[in-house]
ROKE-5690 format. One record per atom (N, C-alpha, C, O, CB): residue in one letter; x, y, z. Coordinates in steps of 0.1 Angstrom, whole numbers, padded with zeros to 4 digits, always signed. Glycine has a CB too. Layout:
N
aXYZ...
END
This chain:
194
x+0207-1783-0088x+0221-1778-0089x+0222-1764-0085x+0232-1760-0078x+0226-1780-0104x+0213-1755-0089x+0211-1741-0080x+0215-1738-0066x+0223-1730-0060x+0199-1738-0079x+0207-1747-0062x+0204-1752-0050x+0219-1751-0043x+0223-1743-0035x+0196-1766-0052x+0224-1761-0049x+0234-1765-0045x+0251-1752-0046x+0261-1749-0039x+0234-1780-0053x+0247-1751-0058x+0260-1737-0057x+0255-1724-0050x+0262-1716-0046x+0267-1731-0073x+0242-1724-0051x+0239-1714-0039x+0242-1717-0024x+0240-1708-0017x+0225-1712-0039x+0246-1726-0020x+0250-1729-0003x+0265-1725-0002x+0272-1720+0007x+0247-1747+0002x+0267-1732-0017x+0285-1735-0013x+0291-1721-0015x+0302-1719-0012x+0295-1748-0026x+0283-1709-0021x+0287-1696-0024x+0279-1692-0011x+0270-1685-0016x+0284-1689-0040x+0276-1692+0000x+0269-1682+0008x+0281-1692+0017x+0284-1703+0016x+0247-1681+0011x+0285-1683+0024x+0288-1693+0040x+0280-1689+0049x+0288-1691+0058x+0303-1691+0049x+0271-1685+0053x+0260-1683+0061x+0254-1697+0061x+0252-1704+0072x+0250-1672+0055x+0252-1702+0048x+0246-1717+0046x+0240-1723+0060x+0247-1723+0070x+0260-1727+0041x+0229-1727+0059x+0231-1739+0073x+0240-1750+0071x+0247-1754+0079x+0216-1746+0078x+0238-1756+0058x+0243-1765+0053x+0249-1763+0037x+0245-1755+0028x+0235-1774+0055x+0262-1774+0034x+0264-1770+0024x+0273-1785+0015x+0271-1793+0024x+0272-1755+0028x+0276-1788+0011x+0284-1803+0013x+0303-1800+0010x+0310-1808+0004x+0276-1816-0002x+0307-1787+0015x+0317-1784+0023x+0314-1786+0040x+0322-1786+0049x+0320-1769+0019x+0301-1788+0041x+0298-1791+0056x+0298-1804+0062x+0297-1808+0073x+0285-1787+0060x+0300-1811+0053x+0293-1825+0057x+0307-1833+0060x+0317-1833+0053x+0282-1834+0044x+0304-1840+0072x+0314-1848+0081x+0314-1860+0076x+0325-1864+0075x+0311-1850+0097x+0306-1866+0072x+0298-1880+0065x+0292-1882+0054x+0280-1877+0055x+0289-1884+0072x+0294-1887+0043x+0288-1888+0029x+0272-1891+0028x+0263-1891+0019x+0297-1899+0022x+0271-1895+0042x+0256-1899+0046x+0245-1886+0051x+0233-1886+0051x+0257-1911+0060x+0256-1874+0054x+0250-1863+0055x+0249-1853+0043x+0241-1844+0042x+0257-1858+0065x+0257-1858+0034x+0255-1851+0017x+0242-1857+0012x+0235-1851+0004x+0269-1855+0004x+0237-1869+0017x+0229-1877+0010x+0218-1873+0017x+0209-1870+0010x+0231-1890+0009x+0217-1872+0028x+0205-1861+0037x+0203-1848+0029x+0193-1846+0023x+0212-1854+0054x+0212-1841+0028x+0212-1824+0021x+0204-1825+0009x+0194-1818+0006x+0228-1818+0016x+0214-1838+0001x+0205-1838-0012x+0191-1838-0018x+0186-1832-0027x+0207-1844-0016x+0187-1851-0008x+0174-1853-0003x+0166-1846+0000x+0155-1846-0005x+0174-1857+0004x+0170-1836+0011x+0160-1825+0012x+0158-1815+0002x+0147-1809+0001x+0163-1818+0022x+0168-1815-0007x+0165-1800-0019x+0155-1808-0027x+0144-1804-0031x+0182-1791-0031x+0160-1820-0031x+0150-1825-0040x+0137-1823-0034x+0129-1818-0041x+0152-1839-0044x+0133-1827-0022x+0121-1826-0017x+0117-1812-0018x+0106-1811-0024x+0122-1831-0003x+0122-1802-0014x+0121-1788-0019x+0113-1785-0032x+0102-1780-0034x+0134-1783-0022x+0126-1792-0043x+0120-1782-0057x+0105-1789-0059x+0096-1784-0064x+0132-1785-0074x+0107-1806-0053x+0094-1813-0058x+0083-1803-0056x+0075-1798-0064x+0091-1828-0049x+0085-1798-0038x+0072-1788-0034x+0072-1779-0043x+0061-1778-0048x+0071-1782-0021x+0079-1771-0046x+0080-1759-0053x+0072-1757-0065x+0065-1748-0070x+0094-1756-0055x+0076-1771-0070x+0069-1774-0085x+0057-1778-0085x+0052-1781-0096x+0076-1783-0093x+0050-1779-0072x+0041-1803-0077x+0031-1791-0081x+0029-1794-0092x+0032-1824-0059x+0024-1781-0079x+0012-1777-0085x+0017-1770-0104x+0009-1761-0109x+0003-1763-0071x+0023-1772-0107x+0023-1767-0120x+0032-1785-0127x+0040-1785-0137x+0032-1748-0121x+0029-1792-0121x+0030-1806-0123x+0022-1812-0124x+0020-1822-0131x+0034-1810-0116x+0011-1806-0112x-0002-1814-0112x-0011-1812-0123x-0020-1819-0127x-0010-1812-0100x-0007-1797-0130x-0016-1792-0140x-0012-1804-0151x-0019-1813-0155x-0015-1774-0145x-0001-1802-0154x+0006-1809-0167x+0009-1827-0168x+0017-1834-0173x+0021-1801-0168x-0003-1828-0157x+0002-1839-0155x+0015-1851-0153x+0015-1863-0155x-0002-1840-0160x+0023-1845-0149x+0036-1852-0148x+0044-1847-0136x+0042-1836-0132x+0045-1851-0161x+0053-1856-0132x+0063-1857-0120x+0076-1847-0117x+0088-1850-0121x+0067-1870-0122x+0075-1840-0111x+0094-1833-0107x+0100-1843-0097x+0109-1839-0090x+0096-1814-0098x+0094-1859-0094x+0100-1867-0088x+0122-1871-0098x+0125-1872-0110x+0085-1880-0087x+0131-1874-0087x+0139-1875-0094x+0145-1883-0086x+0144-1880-0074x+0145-1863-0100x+0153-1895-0088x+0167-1902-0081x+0178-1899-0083x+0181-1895-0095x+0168-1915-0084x+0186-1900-0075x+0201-1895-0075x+0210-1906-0071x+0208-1912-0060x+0203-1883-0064x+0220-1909-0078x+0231-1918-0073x+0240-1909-0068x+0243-1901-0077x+0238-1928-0082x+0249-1905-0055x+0258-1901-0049x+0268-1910-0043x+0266-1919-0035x+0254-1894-0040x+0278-1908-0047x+0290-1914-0045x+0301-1906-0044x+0302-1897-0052x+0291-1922-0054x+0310-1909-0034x+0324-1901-0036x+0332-1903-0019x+0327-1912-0012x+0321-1882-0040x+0340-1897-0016x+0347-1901-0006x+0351-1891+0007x+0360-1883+0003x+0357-1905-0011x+0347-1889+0016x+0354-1879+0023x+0369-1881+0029x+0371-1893+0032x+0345-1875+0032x+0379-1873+0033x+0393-1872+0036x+0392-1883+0045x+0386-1881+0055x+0399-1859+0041x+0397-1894+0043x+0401-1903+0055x+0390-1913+0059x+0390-1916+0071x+0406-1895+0068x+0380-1918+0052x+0366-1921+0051x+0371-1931+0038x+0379-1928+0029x+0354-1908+0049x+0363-1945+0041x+0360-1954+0030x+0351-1944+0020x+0343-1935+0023x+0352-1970+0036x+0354-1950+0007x+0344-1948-0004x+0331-1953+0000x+0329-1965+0003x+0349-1954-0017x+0318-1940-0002x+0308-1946-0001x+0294-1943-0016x+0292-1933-0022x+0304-1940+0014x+0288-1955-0017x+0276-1946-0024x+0261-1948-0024x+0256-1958-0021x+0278-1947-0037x+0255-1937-0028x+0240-1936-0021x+0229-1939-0035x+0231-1935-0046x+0238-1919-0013x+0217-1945-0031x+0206-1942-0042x+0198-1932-0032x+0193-1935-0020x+0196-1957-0048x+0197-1920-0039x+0189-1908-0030x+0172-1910-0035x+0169-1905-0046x+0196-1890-0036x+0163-1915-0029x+0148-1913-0034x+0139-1902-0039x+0144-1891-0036x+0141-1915-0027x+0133-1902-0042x+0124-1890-0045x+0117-1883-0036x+0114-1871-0035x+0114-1892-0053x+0114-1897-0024x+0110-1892-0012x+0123-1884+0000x+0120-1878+0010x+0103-1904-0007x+0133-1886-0004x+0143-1877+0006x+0148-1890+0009x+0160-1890+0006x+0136-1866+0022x+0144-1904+0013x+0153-1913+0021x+0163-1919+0009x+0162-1917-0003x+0144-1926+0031x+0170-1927+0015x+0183-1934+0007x+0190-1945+0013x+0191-1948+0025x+0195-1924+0007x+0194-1953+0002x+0204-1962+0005x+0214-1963+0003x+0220-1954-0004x+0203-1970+0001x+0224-1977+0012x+0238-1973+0009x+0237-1988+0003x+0229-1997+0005x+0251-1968+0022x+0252-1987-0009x+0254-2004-0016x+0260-2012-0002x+0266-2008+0007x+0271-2005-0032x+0254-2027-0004x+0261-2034+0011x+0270-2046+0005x+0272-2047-0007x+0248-2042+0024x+0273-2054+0013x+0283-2065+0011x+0276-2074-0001x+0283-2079-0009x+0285-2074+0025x+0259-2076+0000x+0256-2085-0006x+0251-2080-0024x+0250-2087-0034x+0245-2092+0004x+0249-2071-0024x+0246-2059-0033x+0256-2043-0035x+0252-2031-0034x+0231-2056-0027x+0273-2049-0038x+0283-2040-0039x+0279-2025-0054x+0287-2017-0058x+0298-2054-0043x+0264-2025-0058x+0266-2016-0071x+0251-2010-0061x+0245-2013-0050x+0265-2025-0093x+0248-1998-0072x+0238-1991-0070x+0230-1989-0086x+0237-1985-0096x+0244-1977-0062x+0217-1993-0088x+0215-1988-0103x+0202-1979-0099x+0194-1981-0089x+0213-2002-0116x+0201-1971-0109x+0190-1962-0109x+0182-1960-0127x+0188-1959-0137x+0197-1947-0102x+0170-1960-0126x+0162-1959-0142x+0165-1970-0148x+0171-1977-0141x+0166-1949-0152x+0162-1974-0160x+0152-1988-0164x+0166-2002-0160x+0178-2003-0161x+0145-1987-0188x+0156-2009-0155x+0166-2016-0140x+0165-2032-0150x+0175-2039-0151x+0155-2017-0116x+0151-2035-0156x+0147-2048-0154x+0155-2055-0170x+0152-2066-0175x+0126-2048-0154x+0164-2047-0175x+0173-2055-0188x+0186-2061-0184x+0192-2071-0189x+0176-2045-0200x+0191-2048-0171x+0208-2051-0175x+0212-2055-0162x+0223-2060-0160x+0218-2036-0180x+0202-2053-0150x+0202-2057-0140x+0210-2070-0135x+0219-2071-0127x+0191-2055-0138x+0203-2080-0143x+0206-2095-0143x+0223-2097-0143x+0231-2105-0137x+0199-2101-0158x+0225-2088-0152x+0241-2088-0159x+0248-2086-0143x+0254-2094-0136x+0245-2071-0173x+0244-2074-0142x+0253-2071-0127x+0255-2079-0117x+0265-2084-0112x+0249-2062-0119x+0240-2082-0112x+0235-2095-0105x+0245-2107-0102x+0248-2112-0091x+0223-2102-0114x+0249-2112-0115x+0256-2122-0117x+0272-2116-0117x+0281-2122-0112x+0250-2128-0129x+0272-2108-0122x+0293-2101-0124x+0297-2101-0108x+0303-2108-0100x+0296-2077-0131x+0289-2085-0110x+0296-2077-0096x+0299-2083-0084x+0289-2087-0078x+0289-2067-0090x+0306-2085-0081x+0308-2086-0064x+0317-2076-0058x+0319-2065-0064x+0316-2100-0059x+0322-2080-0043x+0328-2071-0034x+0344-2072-0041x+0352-2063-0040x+0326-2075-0017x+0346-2083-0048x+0362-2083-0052x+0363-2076-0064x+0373-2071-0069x+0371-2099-0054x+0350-2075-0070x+0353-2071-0089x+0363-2058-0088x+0363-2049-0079x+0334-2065-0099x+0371-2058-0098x+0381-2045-0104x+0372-2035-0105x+0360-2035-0107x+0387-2047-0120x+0378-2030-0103x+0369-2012-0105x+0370-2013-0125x+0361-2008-0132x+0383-1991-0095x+0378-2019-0130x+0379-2018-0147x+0372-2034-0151x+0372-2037-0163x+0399-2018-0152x+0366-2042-0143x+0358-2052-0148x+0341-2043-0145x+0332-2042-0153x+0361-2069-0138x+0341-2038-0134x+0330-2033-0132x+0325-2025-0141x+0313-2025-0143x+0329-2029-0123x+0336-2015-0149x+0332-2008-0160x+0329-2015-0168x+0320-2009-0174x+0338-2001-0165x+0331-2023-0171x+0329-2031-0179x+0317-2037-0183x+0312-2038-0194x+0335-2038-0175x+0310-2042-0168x+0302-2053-0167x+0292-2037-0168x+0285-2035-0178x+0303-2067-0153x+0292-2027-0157x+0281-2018-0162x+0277-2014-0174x+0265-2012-0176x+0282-2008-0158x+0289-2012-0186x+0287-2006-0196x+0281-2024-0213x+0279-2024-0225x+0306-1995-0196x+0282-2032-0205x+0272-2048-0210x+0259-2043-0206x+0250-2042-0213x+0275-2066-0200x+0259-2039-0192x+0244-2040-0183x+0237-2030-0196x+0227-2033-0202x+0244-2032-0161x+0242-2019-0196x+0236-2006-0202x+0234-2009-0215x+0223-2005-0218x+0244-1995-0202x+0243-2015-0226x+0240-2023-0240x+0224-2034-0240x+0215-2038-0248x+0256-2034-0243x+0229-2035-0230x+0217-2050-0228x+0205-2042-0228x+0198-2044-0238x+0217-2062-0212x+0199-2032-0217x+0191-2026-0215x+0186-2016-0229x+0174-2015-0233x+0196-2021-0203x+0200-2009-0235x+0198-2003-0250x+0191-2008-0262x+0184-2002-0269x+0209-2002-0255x+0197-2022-0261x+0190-2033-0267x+0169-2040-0268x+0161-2047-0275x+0198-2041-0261x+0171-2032-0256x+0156-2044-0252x+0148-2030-0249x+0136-2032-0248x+0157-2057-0234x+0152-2015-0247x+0143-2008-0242x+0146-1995-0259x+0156-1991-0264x+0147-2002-0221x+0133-1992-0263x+0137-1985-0275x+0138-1971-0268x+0142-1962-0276x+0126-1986-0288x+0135-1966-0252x+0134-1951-0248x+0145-1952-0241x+0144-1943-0232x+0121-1947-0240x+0159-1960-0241x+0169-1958-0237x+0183-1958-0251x+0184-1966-0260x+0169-1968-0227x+0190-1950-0248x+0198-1954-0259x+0218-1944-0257x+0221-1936-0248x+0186-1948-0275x+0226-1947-0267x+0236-1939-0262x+0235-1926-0264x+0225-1921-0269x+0247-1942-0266x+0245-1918-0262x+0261-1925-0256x+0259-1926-0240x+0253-1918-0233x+0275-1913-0259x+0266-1937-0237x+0271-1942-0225x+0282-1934-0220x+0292-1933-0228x+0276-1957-0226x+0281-1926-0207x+0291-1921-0201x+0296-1927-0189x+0289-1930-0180x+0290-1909-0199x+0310-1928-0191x+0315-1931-0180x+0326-1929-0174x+0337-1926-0179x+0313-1939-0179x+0324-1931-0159x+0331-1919-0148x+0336-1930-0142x+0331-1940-0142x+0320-1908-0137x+0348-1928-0135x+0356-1940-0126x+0365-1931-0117x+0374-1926-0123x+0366-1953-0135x+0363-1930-0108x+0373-1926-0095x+0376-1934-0092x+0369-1945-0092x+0369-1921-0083x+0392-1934-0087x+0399-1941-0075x+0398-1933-0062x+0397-1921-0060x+0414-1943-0079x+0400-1947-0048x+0394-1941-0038x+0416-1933-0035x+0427-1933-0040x+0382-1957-0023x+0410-1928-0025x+0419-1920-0018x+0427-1912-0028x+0439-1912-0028x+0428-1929-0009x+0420-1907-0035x+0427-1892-0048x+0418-1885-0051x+0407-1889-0053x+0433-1897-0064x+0422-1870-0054x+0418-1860-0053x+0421-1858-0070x+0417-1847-0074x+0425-1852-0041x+0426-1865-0080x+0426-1864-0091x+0412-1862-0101x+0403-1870-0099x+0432-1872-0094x+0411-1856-0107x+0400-1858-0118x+0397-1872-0119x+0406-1880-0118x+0404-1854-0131x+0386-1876-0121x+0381-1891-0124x+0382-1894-0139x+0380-1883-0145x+0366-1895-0118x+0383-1904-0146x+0383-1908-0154x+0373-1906-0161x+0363-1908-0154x+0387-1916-0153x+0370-1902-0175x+0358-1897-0181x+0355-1897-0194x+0357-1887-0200x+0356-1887-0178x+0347-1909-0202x+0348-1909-0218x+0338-1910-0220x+0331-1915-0211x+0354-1918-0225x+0333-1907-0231x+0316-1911-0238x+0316-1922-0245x+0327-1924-0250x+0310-1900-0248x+0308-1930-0248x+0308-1938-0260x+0299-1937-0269x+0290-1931-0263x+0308-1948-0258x+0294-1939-0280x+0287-1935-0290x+0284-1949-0299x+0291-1959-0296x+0295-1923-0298x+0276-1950-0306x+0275-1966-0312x+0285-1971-0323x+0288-1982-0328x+0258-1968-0320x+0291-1955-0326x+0300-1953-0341x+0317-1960-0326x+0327-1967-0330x+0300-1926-0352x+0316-1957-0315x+0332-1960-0306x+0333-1972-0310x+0325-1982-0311x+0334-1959-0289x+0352-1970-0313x+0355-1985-0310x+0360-1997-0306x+0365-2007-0311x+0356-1988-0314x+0358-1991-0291x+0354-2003-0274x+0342-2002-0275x+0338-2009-0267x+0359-2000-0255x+0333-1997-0280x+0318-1996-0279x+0313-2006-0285x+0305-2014-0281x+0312-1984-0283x+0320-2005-0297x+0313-2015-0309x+0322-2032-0307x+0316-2043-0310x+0317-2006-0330x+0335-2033-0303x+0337-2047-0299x+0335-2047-0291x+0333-2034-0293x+0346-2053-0299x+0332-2048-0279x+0323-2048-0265x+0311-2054-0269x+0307-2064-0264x+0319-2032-0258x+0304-2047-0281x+0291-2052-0281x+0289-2069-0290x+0281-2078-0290x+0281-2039-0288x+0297-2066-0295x+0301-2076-0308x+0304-2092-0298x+0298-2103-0298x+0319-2070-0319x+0315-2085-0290x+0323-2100-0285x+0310-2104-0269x+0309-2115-0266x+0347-2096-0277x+0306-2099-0266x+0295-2100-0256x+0283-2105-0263x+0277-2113-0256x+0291-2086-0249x+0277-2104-0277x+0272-2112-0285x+0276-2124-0287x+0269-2132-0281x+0271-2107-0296x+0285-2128-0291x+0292-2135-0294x+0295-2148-0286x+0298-2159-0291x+0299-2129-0296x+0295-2144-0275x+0300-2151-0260x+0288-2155-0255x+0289-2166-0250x+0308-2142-0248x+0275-2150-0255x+0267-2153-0253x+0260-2165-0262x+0254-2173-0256x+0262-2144-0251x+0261-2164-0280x+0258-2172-0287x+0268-2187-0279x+0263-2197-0276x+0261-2165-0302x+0281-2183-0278x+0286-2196-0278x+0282-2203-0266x+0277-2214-0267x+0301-2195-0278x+0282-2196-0255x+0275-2203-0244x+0266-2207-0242x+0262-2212-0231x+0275-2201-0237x+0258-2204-0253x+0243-2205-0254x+0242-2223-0260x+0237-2233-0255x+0234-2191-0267x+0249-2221-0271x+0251-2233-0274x+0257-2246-0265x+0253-2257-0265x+0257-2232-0283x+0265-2243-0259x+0274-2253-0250x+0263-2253-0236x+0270-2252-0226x+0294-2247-0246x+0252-2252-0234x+0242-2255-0224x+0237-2270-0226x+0236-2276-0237x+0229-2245-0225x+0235-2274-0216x+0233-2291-0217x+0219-2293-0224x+0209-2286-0224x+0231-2300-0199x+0221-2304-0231x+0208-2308-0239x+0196-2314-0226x+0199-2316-0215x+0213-2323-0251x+0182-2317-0231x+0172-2319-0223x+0174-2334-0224x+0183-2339-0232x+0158-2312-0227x+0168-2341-0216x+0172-2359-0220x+0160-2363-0234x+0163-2370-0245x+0166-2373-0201x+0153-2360-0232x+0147-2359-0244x+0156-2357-0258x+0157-2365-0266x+0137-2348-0241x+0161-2347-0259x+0170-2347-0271x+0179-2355-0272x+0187-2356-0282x+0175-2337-0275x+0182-2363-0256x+0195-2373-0259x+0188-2387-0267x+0194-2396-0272x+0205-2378-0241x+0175-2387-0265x+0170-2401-0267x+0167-2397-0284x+0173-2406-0291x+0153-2407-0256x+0163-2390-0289x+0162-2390-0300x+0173-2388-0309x+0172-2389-0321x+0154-2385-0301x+0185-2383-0302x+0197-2386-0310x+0202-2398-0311x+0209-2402-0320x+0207-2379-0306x+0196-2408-0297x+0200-2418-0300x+0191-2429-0311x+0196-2440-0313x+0202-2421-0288x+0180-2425-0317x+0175-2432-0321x+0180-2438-0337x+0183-2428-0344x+0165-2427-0318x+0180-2448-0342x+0183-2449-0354x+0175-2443-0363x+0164-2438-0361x+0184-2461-0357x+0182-2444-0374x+0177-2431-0387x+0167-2437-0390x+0166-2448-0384x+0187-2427-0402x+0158-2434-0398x+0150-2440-0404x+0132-2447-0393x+0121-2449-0397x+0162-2451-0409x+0136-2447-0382x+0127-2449-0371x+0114-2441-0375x+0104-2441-0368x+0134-2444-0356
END
């Protein structure tokens, strides 16, 4: 973040993300500082055993440009979301993932997708004890220059707490209404007493 308001306060800058023509070129910039601080740091990392590796989700829009968004690597390279994979997730992936997997698509609401992210993130809350709230969340609309939308949730909120309740709930019921094995059809059919 230094990094970064240091460019945008110098105009000398080589670069700055007042510079960038393409959201794919912010995602270059970014990339490289991370790669930076990594060097800057890795030998008093290496003492302490641990990583200044970091991922970045970037997203946002430039003037007259589709909405785009990036997963930035640790290594400098990046992806963009595509037709077949419309979300981007980053950090513990293997709980809530599934959820999205199955929701998201290219038509979903920008207010279902909050949605279905903020299930993905309960689910994951649920199953991982080194994740936990408050859930923040951010929603832009494309082609506005307004503030984005922005609330916390906490376990005490309450869309937080029916969210989690009726998503319980929905799952219990559907859980039940899953077809029986043939096996349990034969022994329902069997007379009592058999």
């Amino acid at each position: 973040m230094n990094a970064i308001n240091r460019d945008l306060n110098d105009p000398d800058a080589e670069f700055s993300l007042r510079h960038g023509k393409q959201l794919y070129e912010v995602a270059q910039y970014i990339g490289k500082l991370s790669q930076a601080e990594q060097t800057l740091h890795e030998k008093a990392m290496e003492k302490s055993n641990a990583s200044a590796e970091s991922n970045f989700i970037l997203g946002g829009q430039i003037a007259g440009q589709a909405a785009e968004i990036f997963h930035i690597y640790p290594q400098g390279n990046f992806i963009s979301a595509s037709e077949d994979t419309p979300y981007l997730q980053i950090g513990e992936t293997k709980y809530g993932k599934p959820i999205l997997d199955r929701i998201i698509a290219k038509t979903t609401t920008l207010e279902d997708a909050a949605r279905c992210a903020m299930v993905s993130l309960d689910s994951t809350i649920r199953s991982n004890i080194s994740v936990g709230p408050p859930i923040e969340l951010a929603m832009y609309q494309d082609d506005s220059l307004d503030e984005p939308f922005h609330h916390t949730y906490t376990l005490n909120s309450p869309m937080y707490k029916s969210m989690k309740k009726q998503w319980t709930d929905g799952l219990h019921r559907a859980f039940e209404q899953l077809p029986r094995f043939d096996w349990e059809k034969v022994k329902a059919d069997e007379p009592a007493g058999e």
